[in-house]
N, CA, C and O atoms as CSV, one atom per row, in Angstrom:
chain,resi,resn,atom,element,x,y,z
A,1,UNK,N,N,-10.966,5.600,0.558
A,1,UNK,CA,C,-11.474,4.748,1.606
A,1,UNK,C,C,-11.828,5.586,2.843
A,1,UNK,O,O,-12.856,5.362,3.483
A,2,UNK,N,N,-10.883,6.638,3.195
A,2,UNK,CA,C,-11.349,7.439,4.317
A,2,UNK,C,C,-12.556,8.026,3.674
A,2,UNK,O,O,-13.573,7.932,4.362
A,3,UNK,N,N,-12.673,8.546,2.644
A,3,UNK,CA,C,-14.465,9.242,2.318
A,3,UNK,C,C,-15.047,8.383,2.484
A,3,UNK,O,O,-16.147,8.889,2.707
A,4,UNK,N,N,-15.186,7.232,2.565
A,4,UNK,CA,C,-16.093,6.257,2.959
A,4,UNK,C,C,-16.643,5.928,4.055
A,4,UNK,O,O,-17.823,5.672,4.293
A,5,UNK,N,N,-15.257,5.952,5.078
A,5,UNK,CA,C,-15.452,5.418,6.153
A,5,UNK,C,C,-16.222,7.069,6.677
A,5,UNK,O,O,-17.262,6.998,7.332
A,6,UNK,N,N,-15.753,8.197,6.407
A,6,UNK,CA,C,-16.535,9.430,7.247
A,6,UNK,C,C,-18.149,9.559,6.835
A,6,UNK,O,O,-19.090,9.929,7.536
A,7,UNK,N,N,-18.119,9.009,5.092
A,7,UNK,CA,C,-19.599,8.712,4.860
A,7,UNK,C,C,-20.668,7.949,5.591
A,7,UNK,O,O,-21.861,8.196,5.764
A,8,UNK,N,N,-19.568,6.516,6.135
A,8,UNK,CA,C,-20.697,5.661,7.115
A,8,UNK,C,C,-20.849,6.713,8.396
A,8,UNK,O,O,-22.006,6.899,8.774
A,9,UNK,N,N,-19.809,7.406,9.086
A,9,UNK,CA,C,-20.257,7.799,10.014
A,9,UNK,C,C,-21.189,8.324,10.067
A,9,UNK,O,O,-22.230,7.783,10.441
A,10,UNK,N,N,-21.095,9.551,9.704
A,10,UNK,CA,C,-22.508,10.429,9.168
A,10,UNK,C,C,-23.879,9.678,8.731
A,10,UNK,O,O,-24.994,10.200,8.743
A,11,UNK,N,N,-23.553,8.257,8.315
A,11,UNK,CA,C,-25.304,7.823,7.801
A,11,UNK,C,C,-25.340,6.646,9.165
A,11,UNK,O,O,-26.322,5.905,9.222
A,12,UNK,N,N,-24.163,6.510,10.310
A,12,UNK,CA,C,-24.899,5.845,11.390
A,12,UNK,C,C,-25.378,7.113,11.986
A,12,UNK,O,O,-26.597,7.115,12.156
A,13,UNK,N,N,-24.792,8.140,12.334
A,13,UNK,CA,C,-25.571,9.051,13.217
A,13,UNK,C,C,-26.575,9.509,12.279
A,13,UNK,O,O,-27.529,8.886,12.744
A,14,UNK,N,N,-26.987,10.060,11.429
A,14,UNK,CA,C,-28.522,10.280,10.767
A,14,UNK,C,C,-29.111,8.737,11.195
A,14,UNK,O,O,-30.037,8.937,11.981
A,15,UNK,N,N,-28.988,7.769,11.051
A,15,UNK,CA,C,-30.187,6.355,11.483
A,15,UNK,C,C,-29.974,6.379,12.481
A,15,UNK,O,O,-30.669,5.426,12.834
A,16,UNK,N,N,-29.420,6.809,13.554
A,16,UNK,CA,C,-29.723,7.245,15.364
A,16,UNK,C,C,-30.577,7.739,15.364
A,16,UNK,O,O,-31.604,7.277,15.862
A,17,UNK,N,N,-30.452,9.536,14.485
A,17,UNK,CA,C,-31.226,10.350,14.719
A,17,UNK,C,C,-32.642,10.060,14.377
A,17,UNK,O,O,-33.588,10.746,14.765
A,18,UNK,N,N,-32.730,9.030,13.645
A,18,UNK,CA,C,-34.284,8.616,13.135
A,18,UNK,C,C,-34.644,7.237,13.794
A,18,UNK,O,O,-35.658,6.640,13.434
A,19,UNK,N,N,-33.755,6.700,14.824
A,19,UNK,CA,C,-34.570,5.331,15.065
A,19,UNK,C,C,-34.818,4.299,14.069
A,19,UNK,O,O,-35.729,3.472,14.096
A,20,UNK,N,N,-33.622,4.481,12.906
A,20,UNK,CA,C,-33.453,3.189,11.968
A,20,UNK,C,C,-32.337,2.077,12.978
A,20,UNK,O,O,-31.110,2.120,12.884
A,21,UNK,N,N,-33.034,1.216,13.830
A,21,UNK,CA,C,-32.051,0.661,14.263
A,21,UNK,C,C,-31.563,-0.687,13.378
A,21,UNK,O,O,-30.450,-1.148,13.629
A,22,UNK,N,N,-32.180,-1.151,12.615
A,22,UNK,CA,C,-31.719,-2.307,11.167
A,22,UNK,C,C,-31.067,-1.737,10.540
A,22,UNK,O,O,-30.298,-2.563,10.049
A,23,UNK,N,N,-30.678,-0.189,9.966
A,23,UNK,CA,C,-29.668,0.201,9.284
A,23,UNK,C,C,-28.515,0.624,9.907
A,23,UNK,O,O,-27.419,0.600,9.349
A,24,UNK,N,N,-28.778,1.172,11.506
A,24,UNK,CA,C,-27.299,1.641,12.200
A,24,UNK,C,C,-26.813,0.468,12.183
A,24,UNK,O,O,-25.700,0.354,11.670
A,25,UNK,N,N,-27.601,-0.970,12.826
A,25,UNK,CA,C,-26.596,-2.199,12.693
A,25,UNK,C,C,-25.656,-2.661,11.401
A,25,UNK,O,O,-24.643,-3.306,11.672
A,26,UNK,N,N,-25.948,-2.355,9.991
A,26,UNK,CA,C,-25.317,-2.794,9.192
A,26,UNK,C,C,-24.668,-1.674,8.730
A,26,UNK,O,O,-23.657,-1.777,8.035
A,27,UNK,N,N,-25.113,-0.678,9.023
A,27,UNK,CA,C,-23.647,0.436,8.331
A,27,UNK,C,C,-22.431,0.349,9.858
A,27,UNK,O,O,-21.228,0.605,9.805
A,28,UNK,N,N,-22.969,0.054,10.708
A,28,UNK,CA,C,-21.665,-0.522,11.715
A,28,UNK,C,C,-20.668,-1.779,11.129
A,28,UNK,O,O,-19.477,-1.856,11.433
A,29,UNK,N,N,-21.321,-2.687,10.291
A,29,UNK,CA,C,-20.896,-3.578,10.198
A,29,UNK,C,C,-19.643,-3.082,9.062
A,29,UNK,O,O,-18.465,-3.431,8.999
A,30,UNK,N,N,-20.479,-2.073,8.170
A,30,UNK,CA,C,-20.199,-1.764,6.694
A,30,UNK,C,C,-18.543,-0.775,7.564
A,30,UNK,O,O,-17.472,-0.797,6.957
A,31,UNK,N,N,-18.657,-0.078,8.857
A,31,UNK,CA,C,-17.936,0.810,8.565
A,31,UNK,C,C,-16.709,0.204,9.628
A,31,UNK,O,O,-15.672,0.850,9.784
A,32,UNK,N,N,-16.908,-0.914,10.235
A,32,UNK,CA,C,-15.923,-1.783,10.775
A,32,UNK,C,C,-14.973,-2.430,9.439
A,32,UNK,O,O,-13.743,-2.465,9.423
A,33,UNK,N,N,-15.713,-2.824,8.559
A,33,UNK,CA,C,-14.814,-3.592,6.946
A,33,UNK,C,C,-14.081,-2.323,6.343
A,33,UNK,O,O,-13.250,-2.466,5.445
A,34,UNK,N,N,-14.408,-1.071,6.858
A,34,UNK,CA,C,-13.947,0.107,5.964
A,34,UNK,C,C,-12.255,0.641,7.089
A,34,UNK,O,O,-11.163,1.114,6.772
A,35,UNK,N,N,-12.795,0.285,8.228
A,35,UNK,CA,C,-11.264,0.841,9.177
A,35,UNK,C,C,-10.811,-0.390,8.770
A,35,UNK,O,O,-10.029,-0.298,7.824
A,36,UNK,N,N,-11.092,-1.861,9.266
A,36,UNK,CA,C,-10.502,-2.825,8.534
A,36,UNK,C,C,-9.127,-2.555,7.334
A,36,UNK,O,O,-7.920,-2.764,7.454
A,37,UNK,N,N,-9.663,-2.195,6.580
A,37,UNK,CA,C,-9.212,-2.286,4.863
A,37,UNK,C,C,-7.986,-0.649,4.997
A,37,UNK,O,O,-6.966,-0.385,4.362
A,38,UNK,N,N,-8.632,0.041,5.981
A,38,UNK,CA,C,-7.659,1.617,5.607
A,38,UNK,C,C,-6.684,0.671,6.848
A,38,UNK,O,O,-5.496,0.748,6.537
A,39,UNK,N,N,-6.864,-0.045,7.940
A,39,UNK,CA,C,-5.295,-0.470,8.710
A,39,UNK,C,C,-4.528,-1.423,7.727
A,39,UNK,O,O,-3.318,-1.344,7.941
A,40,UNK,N,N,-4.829,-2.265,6.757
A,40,UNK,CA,C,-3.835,-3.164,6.015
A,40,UNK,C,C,-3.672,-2.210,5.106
A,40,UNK,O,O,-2.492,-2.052,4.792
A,41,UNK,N,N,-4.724,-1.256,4.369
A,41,UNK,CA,C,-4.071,-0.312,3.488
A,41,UNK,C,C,-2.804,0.645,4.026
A,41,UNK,O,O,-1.984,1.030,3.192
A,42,UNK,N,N,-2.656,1.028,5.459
A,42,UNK,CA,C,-1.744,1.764,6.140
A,42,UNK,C,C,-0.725,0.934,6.535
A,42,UNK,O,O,0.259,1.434,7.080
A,43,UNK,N,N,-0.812,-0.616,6.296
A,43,UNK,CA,C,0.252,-1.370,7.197
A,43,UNK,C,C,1.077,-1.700,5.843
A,43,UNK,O,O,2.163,-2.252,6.025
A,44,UNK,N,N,0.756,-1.473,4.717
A,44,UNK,CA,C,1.203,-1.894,3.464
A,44,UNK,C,C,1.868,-0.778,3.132
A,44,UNK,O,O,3.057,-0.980,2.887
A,45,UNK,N,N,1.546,0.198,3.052
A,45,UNK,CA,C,2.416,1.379,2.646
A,45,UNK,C,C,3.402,2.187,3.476
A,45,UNK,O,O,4.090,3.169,3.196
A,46,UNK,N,N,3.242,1.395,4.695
A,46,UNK,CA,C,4.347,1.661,5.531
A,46,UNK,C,C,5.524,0.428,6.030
A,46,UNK,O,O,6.701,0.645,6.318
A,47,UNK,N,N,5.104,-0.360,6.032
A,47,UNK,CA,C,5.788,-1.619,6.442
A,47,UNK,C,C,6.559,-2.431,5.015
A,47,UNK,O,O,7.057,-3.554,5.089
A,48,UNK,N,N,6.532,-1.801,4.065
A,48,UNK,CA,C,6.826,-2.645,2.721
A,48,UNK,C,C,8.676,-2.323,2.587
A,48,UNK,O,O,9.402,-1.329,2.596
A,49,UNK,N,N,8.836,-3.724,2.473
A,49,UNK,CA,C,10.280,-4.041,1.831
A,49,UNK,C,C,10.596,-4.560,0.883
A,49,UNK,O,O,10.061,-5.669,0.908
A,50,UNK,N,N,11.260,-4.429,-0.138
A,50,UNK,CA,C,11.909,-4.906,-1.317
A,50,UNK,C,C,12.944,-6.254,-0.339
A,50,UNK,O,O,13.728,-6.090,0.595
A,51,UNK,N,N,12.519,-7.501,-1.033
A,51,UNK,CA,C,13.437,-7.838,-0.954
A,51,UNK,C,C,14.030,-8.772,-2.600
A,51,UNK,O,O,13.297,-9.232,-3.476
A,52,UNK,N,N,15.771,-8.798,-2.534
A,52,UNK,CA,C,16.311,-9.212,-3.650
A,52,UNK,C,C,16.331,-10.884,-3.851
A,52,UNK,O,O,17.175,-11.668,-3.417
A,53,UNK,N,N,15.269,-11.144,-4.557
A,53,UNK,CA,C,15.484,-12.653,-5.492
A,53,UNK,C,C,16.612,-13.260,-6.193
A,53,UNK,O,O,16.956,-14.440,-6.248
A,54,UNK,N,N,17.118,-12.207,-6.719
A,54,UNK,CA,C,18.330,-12.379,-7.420
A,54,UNK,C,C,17.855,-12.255,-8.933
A,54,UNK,O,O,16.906,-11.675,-9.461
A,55,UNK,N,N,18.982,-13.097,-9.452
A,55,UNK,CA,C,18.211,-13.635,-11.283
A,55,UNK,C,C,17.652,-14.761,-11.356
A,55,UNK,O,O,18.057,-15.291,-10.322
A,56,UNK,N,N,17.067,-15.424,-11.809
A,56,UNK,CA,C,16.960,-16.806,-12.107
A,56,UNK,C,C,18.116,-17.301,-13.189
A,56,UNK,O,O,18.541,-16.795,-14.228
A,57,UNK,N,N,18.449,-18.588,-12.431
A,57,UNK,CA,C,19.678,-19.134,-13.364
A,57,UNK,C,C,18.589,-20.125,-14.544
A,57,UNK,O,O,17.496,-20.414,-14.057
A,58,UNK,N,N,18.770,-20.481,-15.583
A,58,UNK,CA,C,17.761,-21.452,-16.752
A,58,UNK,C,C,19.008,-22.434,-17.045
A,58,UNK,O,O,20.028,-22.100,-17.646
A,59,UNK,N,N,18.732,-23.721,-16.503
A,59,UNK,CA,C,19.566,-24.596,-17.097
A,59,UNK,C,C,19.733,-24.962,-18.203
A,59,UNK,O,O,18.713,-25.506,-18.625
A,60,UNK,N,N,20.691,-24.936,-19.054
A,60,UNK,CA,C,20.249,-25.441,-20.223
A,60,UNK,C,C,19.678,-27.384,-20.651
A,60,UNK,O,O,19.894,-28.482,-20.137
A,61,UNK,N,N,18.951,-26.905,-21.765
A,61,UNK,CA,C,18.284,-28.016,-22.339
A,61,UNK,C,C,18.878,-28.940,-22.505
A,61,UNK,O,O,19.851,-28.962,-23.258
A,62,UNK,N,N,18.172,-30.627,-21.408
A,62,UNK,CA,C,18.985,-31.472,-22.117
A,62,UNK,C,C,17.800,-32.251,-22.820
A,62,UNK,O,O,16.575,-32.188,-22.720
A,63,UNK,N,N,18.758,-33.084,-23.644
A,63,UNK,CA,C,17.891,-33.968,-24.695
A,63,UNK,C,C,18.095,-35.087,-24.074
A,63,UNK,O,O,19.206,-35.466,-23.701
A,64,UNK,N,N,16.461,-36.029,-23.832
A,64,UNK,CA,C,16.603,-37.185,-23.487
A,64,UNK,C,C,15.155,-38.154,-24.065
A,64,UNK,O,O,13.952,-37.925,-24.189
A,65,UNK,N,N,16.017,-39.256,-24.298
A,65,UNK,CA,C,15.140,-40.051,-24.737
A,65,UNK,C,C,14.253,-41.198,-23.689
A,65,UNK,O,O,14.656,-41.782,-22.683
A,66,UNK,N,N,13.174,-41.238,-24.232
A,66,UNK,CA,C,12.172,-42.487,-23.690
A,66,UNK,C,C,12.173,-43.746,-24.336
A,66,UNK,O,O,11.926,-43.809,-25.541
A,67,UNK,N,N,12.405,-44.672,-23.720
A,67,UNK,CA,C,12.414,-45.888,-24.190
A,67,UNK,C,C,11.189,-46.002,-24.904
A,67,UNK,O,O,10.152,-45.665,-24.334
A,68,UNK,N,N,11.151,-46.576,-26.470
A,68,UNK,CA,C,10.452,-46.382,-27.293
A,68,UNK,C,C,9.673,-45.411,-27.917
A,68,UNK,O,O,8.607,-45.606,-28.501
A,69,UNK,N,N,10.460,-43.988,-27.714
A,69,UNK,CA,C,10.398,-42.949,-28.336
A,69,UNK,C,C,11.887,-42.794,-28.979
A,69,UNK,O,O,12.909,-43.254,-28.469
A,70,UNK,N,N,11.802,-41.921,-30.421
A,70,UNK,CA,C,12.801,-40.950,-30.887
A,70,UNK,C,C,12.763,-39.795,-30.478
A,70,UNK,O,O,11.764,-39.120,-30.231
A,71,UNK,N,N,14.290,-39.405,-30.354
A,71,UNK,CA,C,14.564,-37.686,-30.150
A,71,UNK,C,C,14.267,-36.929,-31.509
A,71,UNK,O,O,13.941,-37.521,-32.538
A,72,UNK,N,N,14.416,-35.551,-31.403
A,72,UNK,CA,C,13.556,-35.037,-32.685
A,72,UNK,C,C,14.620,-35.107,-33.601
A,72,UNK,O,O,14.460,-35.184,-34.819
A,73,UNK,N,N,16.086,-35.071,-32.824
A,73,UNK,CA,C,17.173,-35.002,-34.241
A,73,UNK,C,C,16.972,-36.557,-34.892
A,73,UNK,O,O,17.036,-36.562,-36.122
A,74,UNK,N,N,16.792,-37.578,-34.401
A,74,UNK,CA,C,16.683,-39.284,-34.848
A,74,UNK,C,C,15.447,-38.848,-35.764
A,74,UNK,O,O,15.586,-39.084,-36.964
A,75,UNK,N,N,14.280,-38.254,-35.364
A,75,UNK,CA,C,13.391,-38.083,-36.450
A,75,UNK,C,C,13.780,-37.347,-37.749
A,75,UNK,O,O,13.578,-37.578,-38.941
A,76,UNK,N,N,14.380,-36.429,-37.107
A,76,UNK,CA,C,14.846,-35.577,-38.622
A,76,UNK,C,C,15.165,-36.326,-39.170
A,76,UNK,O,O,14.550,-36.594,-40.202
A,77,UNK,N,N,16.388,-37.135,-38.759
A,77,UNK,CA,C,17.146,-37.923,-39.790
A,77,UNK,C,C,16.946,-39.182,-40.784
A,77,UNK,O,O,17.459,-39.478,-41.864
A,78,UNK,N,N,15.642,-40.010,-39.669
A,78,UNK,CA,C,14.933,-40.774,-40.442
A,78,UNK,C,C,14.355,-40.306,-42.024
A,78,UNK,O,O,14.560,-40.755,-43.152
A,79,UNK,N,N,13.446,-39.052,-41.428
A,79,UNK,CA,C,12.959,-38.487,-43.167
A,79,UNK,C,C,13.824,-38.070,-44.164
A,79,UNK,O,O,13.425,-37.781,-45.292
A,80,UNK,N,N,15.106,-38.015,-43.782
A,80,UNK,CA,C,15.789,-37.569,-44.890
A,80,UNK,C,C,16.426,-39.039,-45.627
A,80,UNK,O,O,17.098,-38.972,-46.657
């Protein structure tokens, strides 16, 4: 990302040096999104904490029925 951002520099000052003023405006734009992206890229790799979740607890399964449904063991047992 920093080769990038030193790349825009260099192609706003070459479109100075030539009086492209439609391209210095958008590689300004291009090289504002590029410091942009390297400060959250720098605020992320410095500011980062682990923090502990724990485990997840899994309750176990209960079986319950719907009025006018069978549970699957009532089905088993029907077919047999």
């Amino acid at each position: 990302m920093e080769e990038i951002r030193d790349n825009l520099v260099a192609r706003i000052a070459e479109a100075e040096r030539e009086g492209w003023l439609g391209e210095v405006e958008g590689l300004r734009v291009s090289l504002a999104g590029a410091e942009d992206k390297l400060v959250h890229m720098d605020r992320r790799a410095s500011g980062g904490t682990a923090i502990d979740l724990g485990m997840p607890r899994i309750a176990p399964a209960q079986i319950t029925q719907v009025e006018g449904t069978a549970s699957l063991t009532q089905s088993l047992d029907d077919q047999q």
